[in-house]
N, C-alpha and C positions, 0 to 999 in steps of 0.2 A: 308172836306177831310176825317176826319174819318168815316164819314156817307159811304162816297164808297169803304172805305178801309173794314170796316163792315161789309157791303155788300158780299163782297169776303170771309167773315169769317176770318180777319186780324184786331185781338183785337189792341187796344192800347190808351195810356194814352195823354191826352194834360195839358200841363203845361206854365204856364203864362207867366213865363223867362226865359234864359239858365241856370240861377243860381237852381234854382230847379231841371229843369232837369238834372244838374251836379249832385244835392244831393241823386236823387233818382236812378241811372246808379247804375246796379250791374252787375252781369255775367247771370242775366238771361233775360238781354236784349240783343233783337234778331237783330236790327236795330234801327236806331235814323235820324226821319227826322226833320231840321232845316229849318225855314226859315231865308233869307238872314238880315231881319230886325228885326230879335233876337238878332244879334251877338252884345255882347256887351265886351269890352277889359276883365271887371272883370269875365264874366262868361265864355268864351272863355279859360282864365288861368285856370278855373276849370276843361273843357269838356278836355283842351288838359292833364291835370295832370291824369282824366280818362285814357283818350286813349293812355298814357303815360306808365301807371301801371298794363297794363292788365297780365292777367298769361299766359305765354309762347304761349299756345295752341290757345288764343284769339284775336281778330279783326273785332269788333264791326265795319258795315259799317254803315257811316255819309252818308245822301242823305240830299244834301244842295238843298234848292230851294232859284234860282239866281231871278231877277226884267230884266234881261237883258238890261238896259240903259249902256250907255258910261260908268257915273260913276260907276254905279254900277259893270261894269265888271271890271276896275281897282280893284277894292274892294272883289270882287269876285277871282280875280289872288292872290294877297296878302294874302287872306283865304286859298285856294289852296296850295298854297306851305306851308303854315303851317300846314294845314291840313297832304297834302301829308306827310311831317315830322311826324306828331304825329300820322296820325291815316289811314285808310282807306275811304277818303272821294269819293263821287259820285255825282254827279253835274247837275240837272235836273233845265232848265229854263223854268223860267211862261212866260204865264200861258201853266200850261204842259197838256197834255191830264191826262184822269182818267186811261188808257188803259196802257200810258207809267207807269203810277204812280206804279200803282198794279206789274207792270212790276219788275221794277227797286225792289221792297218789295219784292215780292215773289225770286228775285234773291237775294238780304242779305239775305232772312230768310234759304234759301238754303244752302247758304256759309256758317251762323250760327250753321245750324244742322250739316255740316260736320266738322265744327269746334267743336261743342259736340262730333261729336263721336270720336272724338280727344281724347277732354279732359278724355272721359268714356276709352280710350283705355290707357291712359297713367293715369288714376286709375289702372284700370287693371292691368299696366305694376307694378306699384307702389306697388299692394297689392302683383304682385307674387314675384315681387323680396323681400316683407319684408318677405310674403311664405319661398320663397328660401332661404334667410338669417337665419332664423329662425332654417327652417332645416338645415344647414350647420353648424348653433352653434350647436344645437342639436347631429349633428355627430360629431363635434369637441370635444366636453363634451364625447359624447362614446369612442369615437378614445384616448382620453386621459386618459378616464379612465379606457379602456380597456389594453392602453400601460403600465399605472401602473400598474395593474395588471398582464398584461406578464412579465414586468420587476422584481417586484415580484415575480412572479412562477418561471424566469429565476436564479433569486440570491440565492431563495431555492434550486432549484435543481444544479447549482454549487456548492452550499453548501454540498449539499447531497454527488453528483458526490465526491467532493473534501475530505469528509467524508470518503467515502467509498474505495475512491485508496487511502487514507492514513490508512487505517483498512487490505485494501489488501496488503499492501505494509511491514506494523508490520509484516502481517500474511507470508506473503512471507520470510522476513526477521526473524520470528521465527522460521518458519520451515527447512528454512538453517541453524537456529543454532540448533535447534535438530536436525538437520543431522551430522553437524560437532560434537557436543557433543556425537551423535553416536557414531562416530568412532572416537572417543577420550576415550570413555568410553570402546568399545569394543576391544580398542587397552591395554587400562590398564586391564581391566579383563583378556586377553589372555595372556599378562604378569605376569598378576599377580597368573594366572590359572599354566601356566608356570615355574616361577619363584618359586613359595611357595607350593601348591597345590601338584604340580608334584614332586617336591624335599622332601616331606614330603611321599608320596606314594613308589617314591624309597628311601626313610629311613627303610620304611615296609618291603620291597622287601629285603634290605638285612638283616636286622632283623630277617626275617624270612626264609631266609635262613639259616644264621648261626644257626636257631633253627631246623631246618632239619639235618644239620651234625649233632647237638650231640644229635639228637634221632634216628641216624641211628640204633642202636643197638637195639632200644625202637620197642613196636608191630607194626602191617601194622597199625591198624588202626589210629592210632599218625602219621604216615606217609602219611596216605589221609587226615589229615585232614590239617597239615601242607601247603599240595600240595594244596588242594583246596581254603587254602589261598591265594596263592600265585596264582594262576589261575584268582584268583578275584582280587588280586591288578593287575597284568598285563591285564585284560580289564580294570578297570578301570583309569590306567595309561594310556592305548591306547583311554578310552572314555574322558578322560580330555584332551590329546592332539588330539584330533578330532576337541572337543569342542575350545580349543584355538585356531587352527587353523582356522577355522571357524571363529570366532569373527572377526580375525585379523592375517592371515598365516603369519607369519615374511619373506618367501619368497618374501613379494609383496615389502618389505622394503629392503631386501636383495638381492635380482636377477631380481624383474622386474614383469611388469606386464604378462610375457610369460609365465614366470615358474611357476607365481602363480594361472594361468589360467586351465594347463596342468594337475598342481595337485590336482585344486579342480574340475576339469572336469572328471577326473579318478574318485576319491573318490566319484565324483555326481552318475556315470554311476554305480559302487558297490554296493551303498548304495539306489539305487533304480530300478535298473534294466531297464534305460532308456538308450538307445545307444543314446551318443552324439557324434554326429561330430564335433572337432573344427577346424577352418578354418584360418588359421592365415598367414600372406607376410611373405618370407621367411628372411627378415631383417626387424625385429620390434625392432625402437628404444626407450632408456628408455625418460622415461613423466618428466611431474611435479607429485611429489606426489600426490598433489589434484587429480590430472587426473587421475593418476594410480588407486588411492582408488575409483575413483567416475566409472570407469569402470568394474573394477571389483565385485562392487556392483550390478550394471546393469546387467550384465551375472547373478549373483550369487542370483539376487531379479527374472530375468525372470524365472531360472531355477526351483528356488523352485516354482515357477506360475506353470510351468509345472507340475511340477511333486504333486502339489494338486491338482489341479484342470483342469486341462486340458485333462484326460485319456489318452494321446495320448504314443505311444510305442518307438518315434524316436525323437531327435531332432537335431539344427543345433548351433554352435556359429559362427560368421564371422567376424570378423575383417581386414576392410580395411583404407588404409591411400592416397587420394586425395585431391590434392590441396589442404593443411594445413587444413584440415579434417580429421578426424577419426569417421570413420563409424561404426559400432558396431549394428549385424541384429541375433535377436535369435528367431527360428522357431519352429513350432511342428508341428506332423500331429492329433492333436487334435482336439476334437467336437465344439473347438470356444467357443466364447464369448456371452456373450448374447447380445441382442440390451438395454437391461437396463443397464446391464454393460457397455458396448461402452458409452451410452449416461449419465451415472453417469464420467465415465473419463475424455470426453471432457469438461464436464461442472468443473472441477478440482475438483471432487469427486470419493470415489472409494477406494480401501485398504491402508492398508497404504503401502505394497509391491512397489504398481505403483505410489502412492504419492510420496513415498521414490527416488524410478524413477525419476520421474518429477521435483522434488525440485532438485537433484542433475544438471539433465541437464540443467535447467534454471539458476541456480546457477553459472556455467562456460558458462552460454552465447552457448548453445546448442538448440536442438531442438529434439522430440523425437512425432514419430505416430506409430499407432496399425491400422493393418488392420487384423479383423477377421473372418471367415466364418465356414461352416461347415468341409471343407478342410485341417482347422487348424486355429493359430494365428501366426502373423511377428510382430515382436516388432523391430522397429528400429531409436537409437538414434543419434543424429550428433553433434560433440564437435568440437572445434577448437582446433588447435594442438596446444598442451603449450610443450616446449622442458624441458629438468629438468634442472634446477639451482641450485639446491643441491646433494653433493655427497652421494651415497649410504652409506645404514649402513656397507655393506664388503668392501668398499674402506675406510670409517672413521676408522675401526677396524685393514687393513693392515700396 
């Protein structure tokens, strides 16, 4: 048999009992033909434990060759169905032709190769998914240890963040208390410019009068020079109460934010030669202090803006009151601002004129923009109306 199987170019081994050829079956047998008077109980147990254990992809076909007698086919049934159980058996009876033999071979060996490329396909499958796996730990490890690392970058810059509005927040909160020590301070100097300063100047004043009566008799020139004393304490009486006034008018404590608008809007317009229009409802009623001081600043901080730096000839003040609002818009027809300036303000840098500005309106929960061009500059603040809850100094005095 193997001499025609040869022939074909169909190698293969002959082995003297099943027992052997049970021991020598691996995966790279391609077909197994038995004959009928091989089969013996012990080696039978071995060939079905083969055909038993193959790897998923495998199915070694059995080509029994049967004797065809009576008994024999009883015998041959009984195989069969065992077979069919364990393995893939094929069942050719003698004496068979050479033509079926090769036949029956060359269809195993067929079914074999397609069962290799089985097996090569589910290698295949097997190295890409350790591939795949591979890389996916691989991304896994990135993706982890890129997330620390964001979570990291994220905790610093919270930190930073958290850092830096608690530094803005000091600084916001320092700068309202140098506003208020401002005008805490500028309230006592004026007082105290006032009070001591000024009552010391008129101590001069009649001092030196009564030294004028009894040199009436005395030369002129005792007499000019007497006068030109006195010439100079009353400016300088009027430049001290300029100056207190300034600091801190006692009008804005005593009559209101109206009166004290009126008269430092007059004294602005004298003392520099800029016509200002003030603009004011014909019923303005009185604030909170805060409010009052913090308004009057704002006129009194844009005014002097104007009148440094702005060249302009005219300006406006306005004062309106909407929907628990107070609007407050002072103008010029000035040559503008620059875009460095504009862009040092909004960034909250810039004099300290318009700092001064800004901390106040922020301070009462306001809001205050500048739009400037060649045209001029509008400066316009917006507070919320606080009504006053404390009585004036002329009704505490009444």
């Amino acid at each position: 048999m193997l001499r025609y199987l040869l022939k074909d170019e169909i190698h293969g081994i002959c082995y003297e009992s099943i027992e052997r050829l049970a021991e020598a079956l691996d995966d790279s047998v391609q077909a197994v033909i038995i004959a009928e008077e091989a089969l013996v109980p012990r080696g039978v147990e071995r060939l079905f434990a083969f055909l038993k254990n193959q790897q998923p992809w495998s199915d070694v076909t059995v080509i029994l060759l049967t004797n065809g007698s009576e008994e024999s086919s009883q015998v041959s049934s009984g195989l069969v169905h065992l077979f069919g159980v364990h393995g893939n058996v094929n069942m050719l009876e003698r004496p068979v032709r050479v033509p079926t033999l090769i036949s029956a071979v060359r269809s195993a060996m067929r079914a074999r190769g397609r069962q290799y490329e089985v097996r090569d396909l589910l290698k295949q499958r097997d190295q890409n998914e350790r591939v795949l796996q591979e890389a996916r730990d691989e991304l896994e490890r990135r993706v982890l240890q890129r997330t620390l690392e964001l979570t990291k970058a994220n905790s610093d810059l919270r930190r930073e963040v958290s850092e830096r509005l608690n530094a803005e927040n000091a600084l916001r909160q320092l700068s309202q208390s140098v506003v208020r020590l401002q005008d805490e301070e500028r309230r006592r100097i004026a007082r105290e410019l006032h009070d001591s300063a000024g009552q010391y100047l008129s101590a001069v004043t009649l001092t030196l009068g009564q030294l004028a009566r009894r040199l009436a008799q005395s030369n002129d020139r005792n007499k000019e020079l007497v006068q030109e004393s006195l010439d100079l304490v009353g400016d300088c009486i009027r430049e001290v109460g300029t100056m207190s006034y300034l600091l801190h008018p006692p009008v804005l404590d005593d009559f209101g934010l109206v009166s004290a608008l009126r008269w430092y809007v007059e004294g602005f317009s004298q003392r520099s030669g800029i016509h200002v229009r003030l603009d004011l409802a014909e019923e303005f009623p009185r604030f909170n202090r805060e409010l009052e001081t913090a308004l009057f600043r704002i006129v009194q901080e844009g005014l002097t803006n104007v009148h440094r730096h702005s060249g302009g000839q005219k300006a406006c003040v306005e004062l309106k009151i909407h929907e628990r609002q107070i609007s407050t818009t002072i103008t010029d027809d000035g040559h503008g601002m620059s875009e460095e300036v504009l862009s040092e303000v909004g960034k909250g840098q810039g004099g300290v004129g318009l700092m001064g500005m800004y901390e106040r309106v922020k301070k009462l929960g306001g809001t205050i923009h500048i739009v400037s061009g060649k045209l001029g500059t509008t400066i316009k603040a917006q507070l919320p109306f606080m009504e006053m809850h404390e009585p004036s100094a002329a009704a505490a005095l009444s």
